[in-house]
N, C-alpha and C positions, 0 to 999 in steps of 0.2 A: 281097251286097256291103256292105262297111263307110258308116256313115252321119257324115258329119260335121253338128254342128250349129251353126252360123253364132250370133254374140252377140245377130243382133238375132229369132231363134228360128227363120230357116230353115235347115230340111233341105235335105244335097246330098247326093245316091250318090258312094259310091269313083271317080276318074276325073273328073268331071265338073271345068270350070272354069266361072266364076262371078263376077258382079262387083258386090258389095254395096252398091257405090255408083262416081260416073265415075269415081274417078280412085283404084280399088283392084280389083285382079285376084285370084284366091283361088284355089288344087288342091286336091280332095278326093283323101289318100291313101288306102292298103289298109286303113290302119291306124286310119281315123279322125279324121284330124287333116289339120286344114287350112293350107295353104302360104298367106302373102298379101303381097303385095306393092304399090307404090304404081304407076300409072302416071300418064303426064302426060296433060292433054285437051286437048294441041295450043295452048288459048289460051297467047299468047305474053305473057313478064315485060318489060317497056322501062320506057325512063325513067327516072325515081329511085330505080325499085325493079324492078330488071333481072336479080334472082335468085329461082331457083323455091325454096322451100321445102316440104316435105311434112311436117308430123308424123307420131309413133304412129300416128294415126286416119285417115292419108292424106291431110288437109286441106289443100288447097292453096293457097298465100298468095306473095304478091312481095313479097319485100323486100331492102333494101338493097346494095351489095356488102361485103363483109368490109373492117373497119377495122385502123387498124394504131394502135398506141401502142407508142413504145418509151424506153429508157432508155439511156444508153450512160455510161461511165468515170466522168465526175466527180460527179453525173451532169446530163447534159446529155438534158432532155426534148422529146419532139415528141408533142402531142395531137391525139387523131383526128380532129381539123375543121386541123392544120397548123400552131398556135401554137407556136412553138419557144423555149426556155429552158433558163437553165443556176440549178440550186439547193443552194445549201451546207449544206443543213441535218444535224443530225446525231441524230434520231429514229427512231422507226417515223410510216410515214404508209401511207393509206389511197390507191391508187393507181388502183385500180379498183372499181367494185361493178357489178353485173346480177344479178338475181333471185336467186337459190339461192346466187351467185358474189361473194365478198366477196376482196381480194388488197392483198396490205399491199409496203413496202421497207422494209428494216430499214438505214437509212444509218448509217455512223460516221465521226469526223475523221479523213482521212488527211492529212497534212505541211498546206498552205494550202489543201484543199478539203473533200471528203467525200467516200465512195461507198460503193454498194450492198453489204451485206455476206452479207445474206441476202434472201430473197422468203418470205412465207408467204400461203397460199393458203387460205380458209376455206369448203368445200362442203360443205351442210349439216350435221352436226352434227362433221364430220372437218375436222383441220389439217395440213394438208401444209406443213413446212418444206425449200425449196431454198438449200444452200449449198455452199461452194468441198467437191467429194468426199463430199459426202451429204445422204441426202435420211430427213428424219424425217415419221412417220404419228402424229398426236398425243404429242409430244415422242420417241417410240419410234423411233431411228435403225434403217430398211428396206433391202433390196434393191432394187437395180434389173437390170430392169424390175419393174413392179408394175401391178396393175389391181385396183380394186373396185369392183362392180357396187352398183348402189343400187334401192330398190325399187321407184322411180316408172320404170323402165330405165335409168336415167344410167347412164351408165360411164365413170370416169377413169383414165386412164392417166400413167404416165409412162416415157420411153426414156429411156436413155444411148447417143449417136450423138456424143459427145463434147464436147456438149451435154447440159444435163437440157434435155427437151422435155416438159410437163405437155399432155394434153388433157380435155375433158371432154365426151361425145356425150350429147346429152338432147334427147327430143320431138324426132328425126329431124334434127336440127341437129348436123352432122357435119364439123367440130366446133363448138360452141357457143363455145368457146376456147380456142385455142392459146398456149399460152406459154414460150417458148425462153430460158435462162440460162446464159451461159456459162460457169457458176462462177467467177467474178470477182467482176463487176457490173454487166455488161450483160444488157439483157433486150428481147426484140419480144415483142410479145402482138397476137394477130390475133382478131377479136370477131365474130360471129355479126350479121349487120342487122338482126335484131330485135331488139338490144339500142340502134339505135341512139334517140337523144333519151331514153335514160331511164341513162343510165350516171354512175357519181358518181367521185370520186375526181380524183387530180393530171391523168389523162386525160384530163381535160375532159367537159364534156356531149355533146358528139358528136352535134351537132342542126345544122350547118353552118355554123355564125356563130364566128369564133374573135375576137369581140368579147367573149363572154363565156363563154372556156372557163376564165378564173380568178374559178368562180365557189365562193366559200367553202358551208360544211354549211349555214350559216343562210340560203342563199339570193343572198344580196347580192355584189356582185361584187367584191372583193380590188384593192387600189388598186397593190397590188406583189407582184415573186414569191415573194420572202419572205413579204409576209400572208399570199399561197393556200396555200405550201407549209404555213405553220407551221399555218394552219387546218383543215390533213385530218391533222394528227398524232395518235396512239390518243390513248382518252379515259385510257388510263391511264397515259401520259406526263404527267404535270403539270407537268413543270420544261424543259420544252420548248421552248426559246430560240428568237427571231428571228434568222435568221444573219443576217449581213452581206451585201450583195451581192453579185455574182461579179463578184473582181479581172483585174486585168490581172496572170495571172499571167508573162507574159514582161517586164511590169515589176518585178512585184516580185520577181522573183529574179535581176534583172540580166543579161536576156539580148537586150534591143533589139537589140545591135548582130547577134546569130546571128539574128534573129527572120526576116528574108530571104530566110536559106536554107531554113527550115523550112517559110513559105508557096511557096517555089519548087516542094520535094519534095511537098508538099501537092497544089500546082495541077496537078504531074505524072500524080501518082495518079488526081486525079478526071478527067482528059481524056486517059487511056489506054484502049483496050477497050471495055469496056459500059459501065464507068462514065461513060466520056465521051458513050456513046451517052445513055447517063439525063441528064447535066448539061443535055443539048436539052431534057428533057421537066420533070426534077424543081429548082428552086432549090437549088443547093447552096451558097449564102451562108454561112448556121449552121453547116452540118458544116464547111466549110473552117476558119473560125474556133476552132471546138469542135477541131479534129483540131491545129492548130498550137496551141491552149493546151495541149492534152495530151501535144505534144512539150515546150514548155517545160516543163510540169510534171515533166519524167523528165529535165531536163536535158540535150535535145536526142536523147532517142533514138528514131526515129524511127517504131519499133515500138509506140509509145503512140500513136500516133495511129490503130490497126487498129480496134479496139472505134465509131469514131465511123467511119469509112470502111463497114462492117460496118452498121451503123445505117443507113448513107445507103443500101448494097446492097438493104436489107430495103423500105425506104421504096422504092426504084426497082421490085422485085418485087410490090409494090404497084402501082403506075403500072403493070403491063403488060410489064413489062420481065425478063426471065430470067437474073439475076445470080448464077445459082449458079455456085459456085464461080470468082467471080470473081476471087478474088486467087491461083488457079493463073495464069492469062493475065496478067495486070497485072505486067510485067516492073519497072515502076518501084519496086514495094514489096515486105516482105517479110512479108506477113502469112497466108500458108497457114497454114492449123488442125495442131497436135499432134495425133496421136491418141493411144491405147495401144495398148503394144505387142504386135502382132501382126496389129492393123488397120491399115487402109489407108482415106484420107480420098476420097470419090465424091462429084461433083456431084450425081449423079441414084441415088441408091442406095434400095432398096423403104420405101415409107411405109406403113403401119411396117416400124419393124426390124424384123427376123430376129429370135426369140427361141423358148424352150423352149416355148412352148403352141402357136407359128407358124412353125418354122425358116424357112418362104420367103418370111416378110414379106408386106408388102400389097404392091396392086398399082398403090399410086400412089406420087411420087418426093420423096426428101428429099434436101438436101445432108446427109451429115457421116461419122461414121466406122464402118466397118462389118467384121467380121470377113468372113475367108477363105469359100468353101463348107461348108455339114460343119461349121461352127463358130458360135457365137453367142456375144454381147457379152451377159454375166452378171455386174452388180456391177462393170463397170468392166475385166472380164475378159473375153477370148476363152477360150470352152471348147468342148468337142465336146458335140455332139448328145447322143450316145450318153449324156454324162455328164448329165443335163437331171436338175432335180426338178419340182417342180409347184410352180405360183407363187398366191399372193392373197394382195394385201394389202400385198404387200413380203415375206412370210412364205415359208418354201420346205418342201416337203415330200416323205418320199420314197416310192417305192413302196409300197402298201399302208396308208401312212399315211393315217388319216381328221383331217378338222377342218370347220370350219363356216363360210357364208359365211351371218352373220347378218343382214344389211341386205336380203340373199331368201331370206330363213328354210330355206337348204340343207343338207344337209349331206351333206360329197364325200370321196369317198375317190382317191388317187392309183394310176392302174392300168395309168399306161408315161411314159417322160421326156415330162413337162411335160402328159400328158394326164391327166383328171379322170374322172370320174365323179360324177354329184350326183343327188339326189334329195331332197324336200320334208321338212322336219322333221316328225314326229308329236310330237303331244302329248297328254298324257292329265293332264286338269284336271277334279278334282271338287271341287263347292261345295255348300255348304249350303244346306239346303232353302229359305231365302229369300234368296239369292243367286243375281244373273245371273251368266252368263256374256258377257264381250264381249271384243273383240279392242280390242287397247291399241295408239295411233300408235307404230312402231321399235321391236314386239318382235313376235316368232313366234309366240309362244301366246298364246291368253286368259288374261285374270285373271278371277276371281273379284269382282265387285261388292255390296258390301251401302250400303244408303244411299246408293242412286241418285239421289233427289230430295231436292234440299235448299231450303231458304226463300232466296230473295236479299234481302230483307227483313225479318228474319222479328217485329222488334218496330214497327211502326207507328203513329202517334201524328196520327190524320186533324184536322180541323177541320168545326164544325158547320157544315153545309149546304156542302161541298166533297165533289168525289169522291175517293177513296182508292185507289189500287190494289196488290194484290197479285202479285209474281212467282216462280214455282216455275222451279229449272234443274234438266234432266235431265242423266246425263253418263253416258257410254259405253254408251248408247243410245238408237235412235229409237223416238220416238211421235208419236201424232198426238192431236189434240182428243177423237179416239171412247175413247184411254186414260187420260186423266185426268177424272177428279172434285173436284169441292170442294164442302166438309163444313163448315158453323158448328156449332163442337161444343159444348156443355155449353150444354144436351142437343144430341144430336146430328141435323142438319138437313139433306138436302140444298142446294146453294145453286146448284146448278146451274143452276134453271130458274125461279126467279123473276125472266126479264129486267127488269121493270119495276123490280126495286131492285139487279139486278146486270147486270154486263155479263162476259163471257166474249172473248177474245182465239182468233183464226183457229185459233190452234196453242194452245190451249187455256193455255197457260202464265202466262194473266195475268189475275187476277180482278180485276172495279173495282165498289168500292162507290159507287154512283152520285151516291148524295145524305147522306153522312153526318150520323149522329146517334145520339144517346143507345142506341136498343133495337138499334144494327150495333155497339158495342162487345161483343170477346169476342174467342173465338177461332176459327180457322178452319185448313182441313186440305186442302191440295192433295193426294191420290192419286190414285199412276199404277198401273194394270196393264198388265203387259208377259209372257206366257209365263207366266201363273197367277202370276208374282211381283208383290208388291204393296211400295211405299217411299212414303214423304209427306214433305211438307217442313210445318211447324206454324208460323204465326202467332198473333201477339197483336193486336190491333186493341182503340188506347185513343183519347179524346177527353182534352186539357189537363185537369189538374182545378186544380180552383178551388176557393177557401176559399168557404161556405156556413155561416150559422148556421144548425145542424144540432139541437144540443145545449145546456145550462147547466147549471153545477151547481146543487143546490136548495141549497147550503152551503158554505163555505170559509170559516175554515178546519171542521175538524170533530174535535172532542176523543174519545177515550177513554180507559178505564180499562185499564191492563195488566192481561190476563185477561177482558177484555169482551169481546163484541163490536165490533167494527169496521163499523161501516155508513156509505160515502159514495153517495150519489144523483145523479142528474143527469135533468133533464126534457129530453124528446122537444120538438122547434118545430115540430112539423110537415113538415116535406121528408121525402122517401124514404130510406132507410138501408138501405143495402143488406149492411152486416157492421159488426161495435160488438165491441171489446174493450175490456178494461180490464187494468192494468197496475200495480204499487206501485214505485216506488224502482225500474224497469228492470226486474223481474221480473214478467212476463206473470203474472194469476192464475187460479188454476183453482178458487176457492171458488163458491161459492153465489151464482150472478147473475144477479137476477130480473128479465127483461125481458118488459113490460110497452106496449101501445101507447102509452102517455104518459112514462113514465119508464124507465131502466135502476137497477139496484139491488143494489151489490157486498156482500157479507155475508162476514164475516172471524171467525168465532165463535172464541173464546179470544183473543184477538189479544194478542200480545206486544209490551213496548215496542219493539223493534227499528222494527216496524212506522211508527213516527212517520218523517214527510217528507211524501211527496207519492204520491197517486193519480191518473191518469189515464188518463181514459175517449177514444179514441179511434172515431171513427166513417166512411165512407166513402158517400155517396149516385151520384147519378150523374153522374159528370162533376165531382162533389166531395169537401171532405171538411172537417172538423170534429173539433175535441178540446175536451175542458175538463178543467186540470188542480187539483184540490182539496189544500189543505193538509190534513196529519194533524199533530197533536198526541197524543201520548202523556203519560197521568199514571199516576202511581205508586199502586197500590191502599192506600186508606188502613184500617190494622187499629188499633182501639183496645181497647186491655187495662184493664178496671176490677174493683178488687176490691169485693166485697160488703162489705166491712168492711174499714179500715184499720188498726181496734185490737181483736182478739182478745184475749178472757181467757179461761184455761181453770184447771181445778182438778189439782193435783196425785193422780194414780193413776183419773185418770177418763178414759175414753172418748170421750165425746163432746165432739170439739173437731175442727174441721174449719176448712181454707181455703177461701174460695170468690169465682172471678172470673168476669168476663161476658168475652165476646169479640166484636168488631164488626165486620166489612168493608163497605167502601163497595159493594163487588163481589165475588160470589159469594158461596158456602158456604164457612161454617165446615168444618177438619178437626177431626173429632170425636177424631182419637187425636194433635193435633201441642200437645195441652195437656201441663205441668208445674209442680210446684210446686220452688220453689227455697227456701234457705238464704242469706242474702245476708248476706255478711261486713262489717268496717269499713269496707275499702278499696270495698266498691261490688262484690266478685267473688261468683259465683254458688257454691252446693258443695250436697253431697248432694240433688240434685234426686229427684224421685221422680213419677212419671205422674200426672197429673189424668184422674180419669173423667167424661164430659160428659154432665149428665144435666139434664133442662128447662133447656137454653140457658146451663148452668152448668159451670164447670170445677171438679172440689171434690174437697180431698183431705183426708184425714183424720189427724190427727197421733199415734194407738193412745194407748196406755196412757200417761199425760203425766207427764212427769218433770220437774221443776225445770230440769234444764239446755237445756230445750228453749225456755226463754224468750229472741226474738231476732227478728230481724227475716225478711220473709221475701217472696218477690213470686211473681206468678202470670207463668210464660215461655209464651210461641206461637209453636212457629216454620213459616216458611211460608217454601217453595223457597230454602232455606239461612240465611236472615233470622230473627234471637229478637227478638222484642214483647215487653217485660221493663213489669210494671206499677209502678207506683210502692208503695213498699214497706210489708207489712202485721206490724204491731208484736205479735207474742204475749205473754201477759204469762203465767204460772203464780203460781195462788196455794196456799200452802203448804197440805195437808191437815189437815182439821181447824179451818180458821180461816174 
């Protein structure tokens, strides 16, 4: 025999019934699969809370009876504890909310009032708009009827019965909210009792007190119906006027002297039929009122007063009282429903309608308009049966057609008018090797996860002798304390188990350095393992730091020679240093830096003038830090050219007769090949130059065979990195041969 296996891990054979708890009955079928259903345990609901409720899990609870809020023509409101009022405003406003269930009215000015032009409805992440002849699914104008199921089970529907009728079943709450639109601008909405004392909007709180059901967002109660109304306006209406009060509109259109007959036809209406049966039970003061301004408002016709008659119907079916279809009976007015054509309007016709996924409807009763047998109301149309497609969403589709019903990861094919077929999406998702896999809130399949643990924190800046703490967040998935670690790294430490200087958090997700100070700055490493995958989230943990004489220079400013060495100093005080750079002019350096436990010691060997400004040594201890910034001066290397002799004589056709200069720098080496001897004209300009050879610290050139016209002046040149050193000038004289 087939085994079903029950959620809380018990086995039942094929056949067998079974009750996994009082008030839920279960059948194991052939197949495996078990049937369950809720039953009652007899204890009875009374009192304030005289309805049984059951959710999904069978749980059974009392509460309240179903509330009513409605809307009608101008519009004229009534709130679920009974506060009645009329408001001109011409906005969107916020009319209702409960959990998941947010529901807006989109009013605009008509002639001296305003009314309902549209309803939108906001369940979870979807926006159903209801207006005159359609209805949109996140701005996308749909078919009706429609249904979409949601993942938590919700299902909302909406019929066209000649009415839009919106419902929404969730957690066994059937329905959780009803809300009926006559495509005009009237609306009932009937609410679930567990909604009641927590509901927002123009509806009021619905907690029994209609002392303060004009109670504004901020809490505080609205001094007028103007404040409340304008106070639940959206946030993104900014220009959103206080109206004016509600006029006497049969004054100001000049109708006092008709105004008589109007409340005559009025008072006829409500004390005919049921209606009059309800004025015993229900106050019909406001609707009377509300229903003669809405004759004035039309100019006496008296068919504007149906939508607030219609309200009061709704209100009395509340109370107990069975007003369907009450203005067939009511010979005094003419307000029977239009249908389309082909339908024909029912008191008692199946709830729900007739439609392509259910031709026979449910099996409980609604007023309003319903096609022939054999036929169903599709988009405002009767059609046959026969002709059906397959509905979700608002969406239609035909035979053999497939599409997807993503909110329960299905995916159906159409396989006879208005029937389905569905089965579970598969998905085939590969991730890399240090990637989770996890299931993402409103989508089908897994994603792919990398960098699953991140820092909430991740730079922290503690104080001495305070505790610190650190916070890792996991996301799209669980762990517990046994999967995480924390690591003080550089070097790397466990930090897990020395309690006595840390503390670790239930769910391991939160490290606390207990007693900060100097040797807990650093860093630190929350990792998780989940499924051999490994993710960390990385802190830094610093203490203030604070100026500390750390450092001094041994000198400022400090001179050199272009081409010298470069050397600035600076002495160690004592304090810990924990990292020491040095820097010239904003350029970090990488020369020669001899550090020393008493001193640091920059070394710039060749240094070029450029280098003149400023050096500075930067240093960092613990919890501190320290610089000394040194001037540099730069000077110019000084080269002096002196000649051996000023005044040369030499003898005509002899040999020996030579120039000869010294060369000096203040810094460095002489270049042994950047000597020359010159020719120096009147004007002071150099000509036929010729090389000096340097030999014992001498530049000396030889002037050959001596000719007479070689008498004249003459200097010894050096030149160094583009620069001539020109000596002061050495007089040749030639004396004639022979003399």
């Amino acid at each position: 025999p087939a085994i079903c296996e029950h959620e809380d891990g018990t086995e039942w054979e094929e056949g067998t019934i079974y009750n996994p708890q009082e008030t839920e009955e279960c059948t194991c079928d052939n197949q495996g699969v078990h049937h369950c259903s809720c039953i009652d345990d007899d204890e009875v609901c009374e009192g304030e809370t005289p309805v049984t409720w059951f959710n999904d899990r069978c749980v059974k609870t009392c509460v309240p009876e179903y509330g009513l809020c409605s809307a009608s023509a101008d519009p004229h409101y009534r709130t679920f504890d009974g506060a009645e009022f009329s408001f001109k405003g011409g906005c969107k406003y916020n009319f209702f909310g409960c959990g998941d269930v947010r529901m807006y009215a989109d009013h605009e000015v008509d002639r001296a009032s305003s009314k309902t032009k549209s309803l939108e409805i906001a369940f979870k992440t979807d926006t159903y708009t209801l207006e005159e002849g359609a209805v949109s699914l996140n701005g996308e104008e749909v078919d009706t009827p429609l249904h979409k199921e949601y993942s938590d089970g919700s299902v909302l529907t909406i019929q066209d019965v000649g009415e839009y009728v919106l419902t929404i079943v969730q957690d066994g709450k059937d329905p959780l909210v009803e809300l009926s639109f006559d495509k005009v601008s009237s609306y009932n909405l009937r609410v679930h009792g567990s909604c009641k004392g927590s509901t927002t909007g123009m509806c009021g709180k619905w907690n029994g007190d209609q002392e303060d059901d004009f109670t504004n967002p901020d809490g505080a109660v609205a001094e007028s119906v103007e404040e409340f109304g304008t106070a639940w306006a959206v946030e993104d209406d900014e220009d959103c006027p206080v109206p004016p009060p509600a006029p006497d509109i049969c004054e100001d259109f000049g109708l006092l002297d008709d105004k008589p007959g109007y409340e005559e036809y009025v008072q006829q209406a409500l004390h005919t039929g049921v209606l009059a049966q309800c004025s015993k039970v229900v106050d019909n003061t406001e609707y009377f009122n509300w229903a003669v301004q809405e004759i004035c408002m039309c100019f006496g016709d008296n068919n504007c007063a149906c939508p607030i008659l219609n309200q009061f119907a709704a209100e009395c079916a509340t109370a107990g009282i069975n007003t369907a279809g009450w203005s067939l009976t009511n010979n005094n007015v003419d307000c029977a429903p239009t249908c389309p054509e082909g339908s024909t309007y029912k008191a008692a016709g199946p709830k729900p309608a007739p439609s392509c996924a259910k031709p026979a409807g449910g099996r409980k009763t609604q007023a309003g308009c319903f096609c022939p047998q054999g036929q169903v109301m599709d988009n405002g149309e009767c059609i046959d049966v026969g002709d059906c497609q397959c509905e979700y969403a608002g969406q239609r589709y035909d035979i053999n057609e497939k599409y997807e019903k993503p909110d329960v990861c299905q995916i159906c094919k159409c396989v006879d008018n208005g029937e389905d077929k569905c089965k579970p999406m598969t998905c085939d998702v590969e991730c890399a090797e240090d990637e989770l896999v996890v299931p993402v809130e409103g989508e089908c399949c897994p994603q792919c996860l990398a960098n699953w643990v991140t820092a909430v924190n991740p730079q922290v800046e503690g104080t001495v002798n305070e505790p610190v703490s650190l916070t890792c967040q996991v996301e799209g998935v669980e762990v517990t304390a046994d999967d995480i670690t924390w690591i003080k790294f550089d070097p790397e430490v466990d930090a897990s188990s020395p309690r006595k200087l840390y503390e670790i958090s239930d769910d391991g997700l939160t490290f606390t350095i207990k007693n900060m100070n100097a040797k807990r700055v650093g860093n630190y490493k929350c990792v998780a393992t989940k499924d051999d995958k490994v993710s960390q989230g990385v802190f830094e943990v610093t203490l203030p730091i604070v100026h500390e004489d750390l450092i001094e220079a041994v000198q400022s400013p400090v001179e050199f020679i272009a081409g010298q060495s470069l050397v600035v100093e600076v002495t160690k005080l004592g304090g810990t240093i924990t990292s020491l750079s040095w820097e010239c002019n904003g350029q970090v350096m990488e020369s020669k830096i001899v550090n020393k436990r008493g001193f640091s010691r920059l070394i710039v060997e060749g240094a070029t003038a450029d280098m003149a400004g400023s050096c500075t040594c930067s240093v960092t201890g613990v919890g501190s830090q320290d610089s000394e910034t040194i001037e540099v001066i730069a000077r110019e290397n000084a080269i002096t050219i002196t000649p051996k002799s000023t005044n040369v004589r030499c003898t005509e056709g002899k040999k020996k007769c030579s120039l000869r200069c010294t060369v000096e720098k203040e810094a460095g080496a002489v270049d042994k090949k950047a000597g020359k001897i010159c020719a120096v004209a009147d004007d002071g300009s150099l000509s036929r130059c010729k090389k000096a050879k340097f030999k014992r610290g001498l530049f000396k050139k030889g002037l050959g065979k001596v000719a007479l016209n070689m008498a004249g002046n003459y200097a010894c040149v050096y030149t160094e990195e583009g620069t001539e050193y020109v000596s002061e000038p050495i007089t040749v004289t030639v004396r004639p041969r022979g003399n």
